[in-house]
Backbone as a printed PyTorch tensor [residue, N CA C, xyz], in Angstrom:
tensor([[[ 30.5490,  10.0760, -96.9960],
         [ 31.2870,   9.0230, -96.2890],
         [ 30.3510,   8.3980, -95.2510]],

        [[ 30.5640,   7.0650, -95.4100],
         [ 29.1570,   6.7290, -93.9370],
         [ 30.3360,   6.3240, -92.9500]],

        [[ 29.3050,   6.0470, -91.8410],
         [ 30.0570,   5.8570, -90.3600],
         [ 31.2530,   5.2370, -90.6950]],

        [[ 30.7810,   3.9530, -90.7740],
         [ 31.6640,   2.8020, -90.5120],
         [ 32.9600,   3.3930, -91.1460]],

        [[ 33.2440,   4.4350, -91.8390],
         [ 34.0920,   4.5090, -93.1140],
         [ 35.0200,   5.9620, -92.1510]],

        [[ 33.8940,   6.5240, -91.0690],
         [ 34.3220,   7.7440, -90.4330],
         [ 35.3450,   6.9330, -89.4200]],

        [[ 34.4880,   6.2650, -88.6460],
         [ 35.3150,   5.4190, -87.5540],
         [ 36.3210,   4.8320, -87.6700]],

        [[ 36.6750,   4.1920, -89.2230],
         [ 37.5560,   3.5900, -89.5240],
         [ 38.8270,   4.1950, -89.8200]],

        [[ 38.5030,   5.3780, -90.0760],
         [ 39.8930,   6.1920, -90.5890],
         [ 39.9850,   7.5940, -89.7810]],

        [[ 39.1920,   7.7410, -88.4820],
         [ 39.7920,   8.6630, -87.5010],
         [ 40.6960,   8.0410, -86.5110]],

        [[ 41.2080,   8.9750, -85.4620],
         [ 42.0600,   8.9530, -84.7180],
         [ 41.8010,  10.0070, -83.2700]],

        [[ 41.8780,  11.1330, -83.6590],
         [ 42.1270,  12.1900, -83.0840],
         [ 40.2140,  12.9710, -82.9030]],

        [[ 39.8110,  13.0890, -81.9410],
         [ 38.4670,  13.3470, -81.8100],
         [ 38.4920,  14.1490, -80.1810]],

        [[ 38.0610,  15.3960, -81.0800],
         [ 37.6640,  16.6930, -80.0080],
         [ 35.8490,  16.5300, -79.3970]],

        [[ 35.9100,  16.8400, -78.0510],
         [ 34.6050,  16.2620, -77.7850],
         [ 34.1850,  17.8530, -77.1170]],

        [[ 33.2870,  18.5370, -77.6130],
         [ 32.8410,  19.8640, -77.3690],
         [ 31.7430,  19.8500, -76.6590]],

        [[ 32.1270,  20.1520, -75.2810],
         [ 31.1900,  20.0450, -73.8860],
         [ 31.3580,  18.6260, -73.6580]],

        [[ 32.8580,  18.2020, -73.4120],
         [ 32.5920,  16.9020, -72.2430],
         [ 32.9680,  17.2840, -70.8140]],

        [[ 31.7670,  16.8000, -70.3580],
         [ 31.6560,  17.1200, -69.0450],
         [ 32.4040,  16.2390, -67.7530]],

        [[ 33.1760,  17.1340, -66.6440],
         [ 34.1060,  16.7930, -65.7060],
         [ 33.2810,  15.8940, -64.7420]],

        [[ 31.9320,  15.6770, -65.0080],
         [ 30.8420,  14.4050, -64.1430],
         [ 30.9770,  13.5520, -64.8790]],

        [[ 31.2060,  12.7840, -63.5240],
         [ 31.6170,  11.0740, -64.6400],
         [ 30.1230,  10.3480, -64.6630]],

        [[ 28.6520,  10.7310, -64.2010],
         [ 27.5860,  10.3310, -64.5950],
         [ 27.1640,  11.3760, -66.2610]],

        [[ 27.9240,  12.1230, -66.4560],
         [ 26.9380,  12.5910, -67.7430],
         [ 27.7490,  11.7730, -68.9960]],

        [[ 26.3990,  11.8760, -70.1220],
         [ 26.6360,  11.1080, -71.3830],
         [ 28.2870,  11.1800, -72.1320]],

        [[ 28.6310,  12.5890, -71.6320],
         [ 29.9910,  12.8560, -72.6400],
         [ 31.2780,  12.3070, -72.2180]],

        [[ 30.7050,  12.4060, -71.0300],
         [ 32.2620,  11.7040, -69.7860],
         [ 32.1850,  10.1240, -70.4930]],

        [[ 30.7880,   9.5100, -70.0280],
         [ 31.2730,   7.9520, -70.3750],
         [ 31.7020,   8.0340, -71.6110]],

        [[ 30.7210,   8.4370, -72.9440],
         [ 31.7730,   8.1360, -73.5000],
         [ 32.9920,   8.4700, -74.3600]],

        [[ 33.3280,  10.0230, -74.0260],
         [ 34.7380,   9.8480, -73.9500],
         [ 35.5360,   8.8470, -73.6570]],

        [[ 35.4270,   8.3100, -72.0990],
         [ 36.1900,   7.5080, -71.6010],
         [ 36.0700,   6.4690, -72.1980]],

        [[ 34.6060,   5.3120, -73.1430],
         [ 34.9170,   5.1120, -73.8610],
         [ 36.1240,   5.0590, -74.8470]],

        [[ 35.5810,   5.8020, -75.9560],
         [ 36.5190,   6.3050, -76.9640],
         [ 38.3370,   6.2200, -76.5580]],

        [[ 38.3960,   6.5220, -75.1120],
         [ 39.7450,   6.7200, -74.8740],
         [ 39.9380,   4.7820, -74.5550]],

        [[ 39.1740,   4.5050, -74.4140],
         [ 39.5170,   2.6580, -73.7210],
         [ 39.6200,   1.8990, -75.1320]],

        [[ 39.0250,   2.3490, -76.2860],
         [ 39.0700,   2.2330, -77.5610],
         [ 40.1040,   2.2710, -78.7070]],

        [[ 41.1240,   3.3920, -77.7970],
         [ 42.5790,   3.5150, -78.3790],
         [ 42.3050,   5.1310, -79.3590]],

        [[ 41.0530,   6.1830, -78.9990],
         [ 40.9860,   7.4540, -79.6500],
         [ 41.7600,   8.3490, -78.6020]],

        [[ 42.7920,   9.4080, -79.6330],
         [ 42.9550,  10.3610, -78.9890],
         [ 42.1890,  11.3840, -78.6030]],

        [[ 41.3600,  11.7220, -77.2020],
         [ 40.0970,  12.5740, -76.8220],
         [ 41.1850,  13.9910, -76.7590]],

        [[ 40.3860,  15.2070, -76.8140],
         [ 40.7770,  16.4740, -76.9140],
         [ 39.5840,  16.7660, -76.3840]],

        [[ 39.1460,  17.0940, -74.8180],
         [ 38.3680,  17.3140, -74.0950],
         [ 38.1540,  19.6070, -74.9040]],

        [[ 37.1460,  19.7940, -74.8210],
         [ 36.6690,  21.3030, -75.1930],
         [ 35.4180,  21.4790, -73.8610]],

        [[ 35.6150,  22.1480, -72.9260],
         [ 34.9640,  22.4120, -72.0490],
         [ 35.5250,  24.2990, -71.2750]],

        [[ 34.5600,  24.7360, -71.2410],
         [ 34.9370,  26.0840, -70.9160],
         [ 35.3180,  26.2380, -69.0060]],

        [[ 35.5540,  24.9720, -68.4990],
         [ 35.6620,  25.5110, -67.0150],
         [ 36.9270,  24.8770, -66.4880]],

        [[ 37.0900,  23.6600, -66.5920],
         [ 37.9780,  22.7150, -66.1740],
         [ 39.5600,  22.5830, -66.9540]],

        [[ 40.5980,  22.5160, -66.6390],
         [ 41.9720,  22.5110, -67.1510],
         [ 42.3610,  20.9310, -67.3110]],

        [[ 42.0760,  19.7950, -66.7440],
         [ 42.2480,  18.8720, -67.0060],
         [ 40.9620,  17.6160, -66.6350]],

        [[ 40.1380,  16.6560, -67.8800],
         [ 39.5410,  15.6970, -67.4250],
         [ 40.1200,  14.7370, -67.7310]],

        [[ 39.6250,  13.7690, -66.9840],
         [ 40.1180,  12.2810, -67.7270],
         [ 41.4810,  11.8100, -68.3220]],

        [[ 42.1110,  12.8330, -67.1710],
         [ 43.3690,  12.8910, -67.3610],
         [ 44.6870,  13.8120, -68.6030]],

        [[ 43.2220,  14.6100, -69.5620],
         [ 43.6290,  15.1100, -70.8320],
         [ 43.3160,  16.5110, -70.4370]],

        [[ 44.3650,  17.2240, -71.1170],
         [ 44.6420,  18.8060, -71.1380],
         [ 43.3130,  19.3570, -71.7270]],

        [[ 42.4060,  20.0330, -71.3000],
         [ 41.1900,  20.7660, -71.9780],
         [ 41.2760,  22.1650, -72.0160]],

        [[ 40.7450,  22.3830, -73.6320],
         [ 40.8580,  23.0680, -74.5080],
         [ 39.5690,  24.1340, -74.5080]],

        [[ 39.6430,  25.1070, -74.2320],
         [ 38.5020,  26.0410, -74.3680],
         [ 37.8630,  26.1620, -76.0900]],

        [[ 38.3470,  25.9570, -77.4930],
         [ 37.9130,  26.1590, -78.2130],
         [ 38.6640,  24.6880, -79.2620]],

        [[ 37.9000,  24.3980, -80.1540],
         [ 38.8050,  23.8900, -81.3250],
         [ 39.6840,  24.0950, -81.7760]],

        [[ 40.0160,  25.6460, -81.6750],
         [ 41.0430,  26.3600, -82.7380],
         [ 42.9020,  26.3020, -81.8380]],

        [[ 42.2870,  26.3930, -80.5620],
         [ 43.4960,  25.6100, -79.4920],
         [ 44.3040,  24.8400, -79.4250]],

        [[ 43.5910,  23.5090, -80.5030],
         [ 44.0340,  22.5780, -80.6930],
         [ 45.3020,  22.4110, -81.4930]],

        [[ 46.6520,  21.6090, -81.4650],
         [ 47.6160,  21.9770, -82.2200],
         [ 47.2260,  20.8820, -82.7530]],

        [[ 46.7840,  19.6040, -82.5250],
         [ 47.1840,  18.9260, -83.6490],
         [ 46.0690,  18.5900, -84.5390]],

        [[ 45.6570,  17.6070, -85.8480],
         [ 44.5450,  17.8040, -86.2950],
         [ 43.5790,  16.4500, -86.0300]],

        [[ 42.9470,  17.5330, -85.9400],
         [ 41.3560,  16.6320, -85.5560],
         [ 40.7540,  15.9120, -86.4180]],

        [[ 40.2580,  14.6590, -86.5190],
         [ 39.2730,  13.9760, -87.4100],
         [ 37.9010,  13.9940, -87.2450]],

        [[ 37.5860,  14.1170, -86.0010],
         [ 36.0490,  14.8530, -85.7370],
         [ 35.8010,  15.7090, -84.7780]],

        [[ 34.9780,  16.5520, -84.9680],
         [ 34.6700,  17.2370, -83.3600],
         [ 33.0680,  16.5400, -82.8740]],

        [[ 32.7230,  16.1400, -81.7850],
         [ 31.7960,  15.6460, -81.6860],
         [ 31.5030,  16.3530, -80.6140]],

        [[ 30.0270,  17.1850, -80.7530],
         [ 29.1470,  17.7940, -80.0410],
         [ 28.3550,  17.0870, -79.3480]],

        [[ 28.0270,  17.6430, -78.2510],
         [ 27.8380,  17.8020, -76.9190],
         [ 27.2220,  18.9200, -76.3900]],

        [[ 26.3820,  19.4920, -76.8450],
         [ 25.0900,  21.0670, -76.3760],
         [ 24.2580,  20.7090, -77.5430]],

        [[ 23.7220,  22.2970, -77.0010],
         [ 22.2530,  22.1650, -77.6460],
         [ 22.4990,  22.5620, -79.0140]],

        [[ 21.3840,  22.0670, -79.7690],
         [ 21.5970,  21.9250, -81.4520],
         [ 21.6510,  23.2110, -81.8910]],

        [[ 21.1270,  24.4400, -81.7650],
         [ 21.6460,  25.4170, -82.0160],
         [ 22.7370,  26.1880, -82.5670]],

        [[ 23.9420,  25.5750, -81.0750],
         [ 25.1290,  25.3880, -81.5570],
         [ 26.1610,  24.9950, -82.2400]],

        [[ 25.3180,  24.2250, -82.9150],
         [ 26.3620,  23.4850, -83.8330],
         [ 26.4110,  24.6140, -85.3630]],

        [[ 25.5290,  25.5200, -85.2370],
         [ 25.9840,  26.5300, -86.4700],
         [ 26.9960,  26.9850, -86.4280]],

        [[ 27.5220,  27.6060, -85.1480],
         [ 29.1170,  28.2450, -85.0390],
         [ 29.9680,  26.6150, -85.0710]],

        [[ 29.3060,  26.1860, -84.4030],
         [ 30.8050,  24.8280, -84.8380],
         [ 31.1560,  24.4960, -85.7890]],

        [[ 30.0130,  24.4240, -86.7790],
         [ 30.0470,  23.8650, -88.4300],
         [ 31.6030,  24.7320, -89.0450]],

        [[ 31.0440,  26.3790, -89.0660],
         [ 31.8560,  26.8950, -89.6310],
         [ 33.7850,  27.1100, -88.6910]],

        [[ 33.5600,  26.8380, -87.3850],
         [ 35.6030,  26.3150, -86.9050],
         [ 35.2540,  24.9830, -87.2540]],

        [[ 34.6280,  24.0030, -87.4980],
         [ 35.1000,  22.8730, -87.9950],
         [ 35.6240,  23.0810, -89.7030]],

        [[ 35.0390,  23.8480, -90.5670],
         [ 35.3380,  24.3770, -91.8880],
         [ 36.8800,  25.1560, -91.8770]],

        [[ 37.0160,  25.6420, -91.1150],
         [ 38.0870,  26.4260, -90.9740],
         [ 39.2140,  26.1500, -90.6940]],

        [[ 38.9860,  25.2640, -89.7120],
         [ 40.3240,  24.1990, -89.6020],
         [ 40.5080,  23.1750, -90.1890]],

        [[ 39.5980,  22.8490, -91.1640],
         [ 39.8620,  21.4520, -91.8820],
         [ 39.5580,  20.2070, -91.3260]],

        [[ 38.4140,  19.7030, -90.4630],
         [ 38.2220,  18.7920, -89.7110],
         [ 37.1190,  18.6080, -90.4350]],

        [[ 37.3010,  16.7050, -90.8850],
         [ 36.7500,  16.2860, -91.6370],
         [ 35.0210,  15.8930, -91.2690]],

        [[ 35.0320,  15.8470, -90.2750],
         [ 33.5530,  15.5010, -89.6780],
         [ 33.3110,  16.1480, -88.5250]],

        [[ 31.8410,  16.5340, -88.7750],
         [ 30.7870,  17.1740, -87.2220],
         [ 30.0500,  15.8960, -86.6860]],

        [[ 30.2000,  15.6100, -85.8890],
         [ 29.0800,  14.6090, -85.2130],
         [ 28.4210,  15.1620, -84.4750]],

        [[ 27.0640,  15.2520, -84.3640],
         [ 26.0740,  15.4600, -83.8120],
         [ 25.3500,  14.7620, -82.4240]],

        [[ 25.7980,  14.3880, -81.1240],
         [ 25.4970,  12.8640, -80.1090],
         [ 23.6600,  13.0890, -80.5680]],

        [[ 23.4860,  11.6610, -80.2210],
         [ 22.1210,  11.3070, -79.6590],
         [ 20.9320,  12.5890, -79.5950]],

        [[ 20.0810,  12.8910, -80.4820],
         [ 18.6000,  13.8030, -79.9360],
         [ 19.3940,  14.9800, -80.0260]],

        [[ 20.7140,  15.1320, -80.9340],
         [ 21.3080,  16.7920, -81.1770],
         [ 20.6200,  17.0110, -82.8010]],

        [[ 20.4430,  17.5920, -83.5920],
         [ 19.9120,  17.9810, -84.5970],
         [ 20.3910,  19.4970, -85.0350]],

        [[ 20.4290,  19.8610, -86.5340],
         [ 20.4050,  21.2480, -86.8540],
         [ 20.5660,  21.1630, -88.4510]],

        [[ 19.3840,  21.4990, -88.7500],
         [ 19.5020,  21.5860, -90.4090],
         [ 20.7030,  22.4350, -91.0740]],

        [[ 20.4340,  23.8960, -90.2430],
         [ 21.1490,  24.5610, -90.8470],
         [ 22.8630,  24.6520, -91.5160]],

        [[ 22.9750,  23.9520, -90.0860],
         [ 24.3680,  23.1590, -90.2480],
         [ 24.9040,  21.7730, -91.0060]],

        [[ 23.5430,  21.1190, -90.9650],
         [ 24.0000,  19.8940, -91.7770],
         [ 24.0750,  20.1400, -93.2210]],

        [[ 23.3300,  21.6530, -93.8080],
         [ 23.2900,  22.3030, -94.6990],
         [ 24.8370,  22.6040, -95.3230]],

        [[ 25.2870,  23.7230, -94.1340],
         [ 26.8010,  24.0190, -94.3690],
         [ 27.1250,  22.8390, -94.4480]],

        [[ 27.1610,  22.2380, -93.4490],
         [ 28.4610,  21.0230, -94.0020],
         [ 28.8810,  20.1750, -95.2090]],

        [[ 27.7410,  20.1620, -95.7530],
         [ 26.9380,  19.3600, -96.9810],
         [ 27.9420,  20.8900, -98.0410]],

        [[ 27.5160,  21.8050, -98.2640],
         [ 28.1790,  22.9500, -99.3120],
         [ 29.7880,  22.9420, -98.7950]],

        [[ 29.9290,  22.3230, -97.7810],
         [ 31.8430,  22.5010, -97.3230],
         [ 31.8720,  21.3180, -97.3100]],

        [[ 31.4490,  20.1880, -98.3890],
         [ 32.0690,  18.7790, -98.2840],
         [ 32.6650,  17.9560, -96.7010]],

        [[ 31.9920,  18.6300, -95.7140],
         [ 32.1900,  18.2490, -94.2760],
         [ 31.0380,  16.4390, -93.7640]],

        [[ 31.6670,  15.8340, -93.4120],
         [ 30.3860,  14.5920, -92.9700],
         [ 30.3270,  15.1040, -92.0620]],

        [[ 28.8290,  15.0500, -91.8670],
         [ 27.9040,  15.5300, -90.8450],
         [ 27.0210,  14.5000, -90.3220]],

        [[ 27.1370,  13.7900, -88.9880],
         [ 26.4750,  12.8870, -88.5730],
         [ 25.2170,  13.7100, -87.4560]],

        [[ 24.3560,  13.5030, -87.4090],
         [ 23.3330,  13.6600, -86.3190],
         [ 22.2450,  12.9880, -85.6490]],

        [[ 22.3310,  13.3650, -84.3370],
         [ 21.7170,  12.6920, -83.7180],
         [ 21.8680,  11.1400, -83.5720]],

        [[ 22.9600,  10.8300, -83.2660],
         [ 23.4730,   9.8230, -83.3040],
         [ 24.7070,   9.0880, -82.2070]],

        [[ 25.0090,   8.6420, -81.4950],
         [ 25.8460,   8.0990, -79.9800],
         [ 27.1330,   7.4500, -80.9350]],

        [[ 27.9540,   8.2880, -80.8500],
         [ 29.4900,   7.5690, -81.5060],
         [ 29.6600,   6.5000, -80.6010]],

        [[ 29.5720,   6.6080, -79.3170],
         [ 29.7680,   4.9880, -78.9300],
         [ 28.9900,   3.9540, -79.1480]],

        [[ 27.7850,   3.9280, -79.4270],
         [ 26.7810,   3.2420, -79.9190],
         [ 27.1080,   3.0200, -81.5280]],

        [[ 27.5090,   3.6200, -81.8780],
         [ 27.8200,   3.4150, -83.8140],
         [ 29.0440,   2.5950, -83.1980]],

        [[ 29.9020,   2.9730, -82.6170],
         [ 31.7960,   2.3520, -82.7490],
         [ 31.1190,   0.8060, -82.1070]],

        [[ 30.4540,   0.5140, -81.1400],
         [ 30.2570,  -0.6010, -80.4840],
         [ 29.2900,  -1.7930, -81.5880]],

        [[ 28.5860,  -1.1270, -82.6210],
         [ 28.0890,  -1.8200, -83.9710],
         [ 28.9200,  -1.6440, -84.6970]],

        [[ 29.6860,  -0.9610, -85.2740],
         [ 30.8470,  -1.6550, -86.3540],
         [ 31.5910,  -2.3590, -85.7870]],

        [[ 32.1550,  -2.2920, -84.1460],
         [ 33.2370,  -3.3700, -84.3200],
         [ 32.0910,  -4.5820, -83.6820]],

        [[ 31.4690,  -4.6460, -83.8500],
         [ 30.6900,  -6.2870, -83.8790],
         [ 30.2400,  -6.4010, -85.0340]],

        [[ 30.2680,  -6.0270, -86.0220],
         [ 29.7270,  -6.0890, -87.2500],
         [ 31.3410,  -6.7660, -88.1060]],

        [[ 32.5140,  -6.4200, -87.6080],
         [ 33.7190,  -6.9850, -88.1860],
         [ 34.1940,  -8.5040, -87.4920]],

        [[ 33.4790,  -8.5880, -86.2840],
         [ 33.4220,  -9.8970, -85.4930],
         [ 32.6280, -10.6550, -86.3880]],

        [[ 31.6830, -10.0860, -87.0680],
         [ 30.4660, -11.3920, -87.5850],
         [ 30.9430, -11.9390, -89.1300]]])
């Protein structure tokens, strides 16, 4: 599935490590995403509420279903995410900007999961919808 095709048919997007500083990358754009009309599902291990949304210590927390989880740490991590994103049925991993991990884009690829990396969902969402303007 390519972007334009991800963006177009999510809704619901868990953001794993968005941070309660409104100068770091995940805050803006969450807040983004939320000015956009996405339902954010903040995943942060310290804080009970950002940006006005109930935060979730894990994915699996989540009651309702997710269309992406979009990471936010170091690439490493995204091996354990791959497999609770498999588990719960969430159709895409996004990877932000300078995140990377073969191993995982591996799994995702054998669990029919889209796997985006290294890549700024607000920067992709802000080129497709000018790309439907043109």
């Amino acid at each position: 599935m390519i972007i334009d095709d991800i963006l177009k048919t999510s809704k619901n997007i868990a953001i794993v490590g968005l941070s309660p500083d409104e100068s770091k990358a995940s805050h803006m754009v969450a807040k983004f995403l939320i000015k956009e009309g996405f339902n954010i599902f903040p995943i942060y291990p310290k804080e009970d509420e950002i940006l006005g949304r109930k935060v979730y210590r894990n994915l699996s927390e989540i009651d309702e279903k997710i269309d992406i989880a979009v990471m936010f740490r170091k690439g490493e991590f995204a091996e354990n995410l791959i497999m609770e994103v498999i588990n719960l049925g969430i159709k895409t991993l996004w990877l932000q900007l300078g995140i990377t991990n073969k191993n995982a884009k591996i799994i995702a690829k054998e669990n029919n999961i889209n796997f985006v990396e290294d890549k700024c969902i607000k920067i992709e969402l802000e080129r497709f919808k000018n790309d439907i303007v043109k």
